[in-house]
C-alpha positions, 0 to 999 in steps of 0.5 A, a space after each residue: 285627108 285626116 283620119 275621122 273616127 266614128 264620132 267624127 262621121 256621126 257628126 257629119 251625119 247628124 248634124 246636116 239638118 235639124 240642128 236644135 233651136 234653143 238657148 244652148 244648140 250646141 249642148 244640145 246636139 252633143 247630148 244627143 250624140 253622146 259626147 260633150 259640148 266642148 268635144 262638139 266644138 273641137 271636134 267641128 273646128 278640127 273638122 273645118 281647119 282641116 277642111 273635111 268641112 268647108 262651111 258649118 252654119 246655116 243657109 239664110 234667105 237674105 230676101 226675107 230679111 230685107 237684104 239682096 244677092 246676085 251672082 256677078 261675073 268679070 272678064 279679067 285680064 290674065 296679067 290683072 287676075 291676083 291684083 282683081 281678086 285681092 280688090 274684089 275679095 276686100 270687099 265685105 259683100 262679097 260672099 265667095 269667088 271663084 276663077 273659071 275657064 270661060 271669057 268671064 272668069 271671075 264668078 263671085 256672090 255679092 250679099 247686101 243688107 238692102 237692094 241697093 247695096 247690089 248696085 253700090 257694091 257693083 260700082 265700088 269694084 267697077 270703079 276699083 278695077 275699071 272693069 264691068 261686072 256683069 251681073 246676074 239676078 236670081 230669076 227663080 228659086 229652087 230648093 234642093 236638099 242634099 245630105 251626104 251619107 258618111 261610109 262606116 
């Protein structure tokens, strides 16, 4: 893992909640940080191609704006897996995947802009790989908020 400096973990402190909404966010946090915007955005790109930060961007309720998720599952055959996940990962609606050591083992997110691009999006890789994709809706939702403290 790369070395951060102590600029490096007053971003990832500051910056997992409350970014500013306004017409220049970015000029905005690098001012209350103390830096300049261009530093900020070299700096959390240095931080993502390094992978200290796997994600920066904002968690969207996709339902509130008209469009649908669900977490799917397949039972891939050991000697088909790579030739399955390059089929599912083509697909622009799926948001993640992840390989499992469980009968379905293959785990992945599909995210549509209506409802009924789940359903389109489950036929497109069950008619691509000729496997049934196991689908499971979000029955209730739950908010948890984590924020990781960054030693000194």
């Amino acid at each position: 893992m790369p070395e951060l400096d102590a600029v490096d973990r007053q971003i990832i402190a500051k910056m997992q909640g409350d970014f500013p909404l306004c017409e220049r966010p970015y000029a905005a946090a690098a001012a209350a940080l103390g830096i300049a915007e261009n530093d900020l955005l070299a700096r959390l790109q240095r931080l993502l191609d390094n992978r200290v930060l796997t994600r920066f961007g904002p968690m969207v309720q996709v339902e509130r704006m008209g469009g649908a998720f669900v977490l799917a599952a397949l039972a891939v055959p050991e000697a088909r897996y790579d030739e399955v996940a390059a089929k599912v990962n083509a697909l622009p609606q799926v948001a993640h995947n992840y390989r499992r050591e469980h009968a379905l083992n293959m785990w992945f997110v599909l995210a549509t802009e209506t409802p009924a691009g789940i359903a389109e999006a489950i036929d497109r890789i069950e008619l691509d790989t000729s496997l049934r994709v196991y689908a499971f809706p979000k029955e209730r939702e739950y908010f948890v908020e984590m924020k990781l403290a960054v030693r000194q």
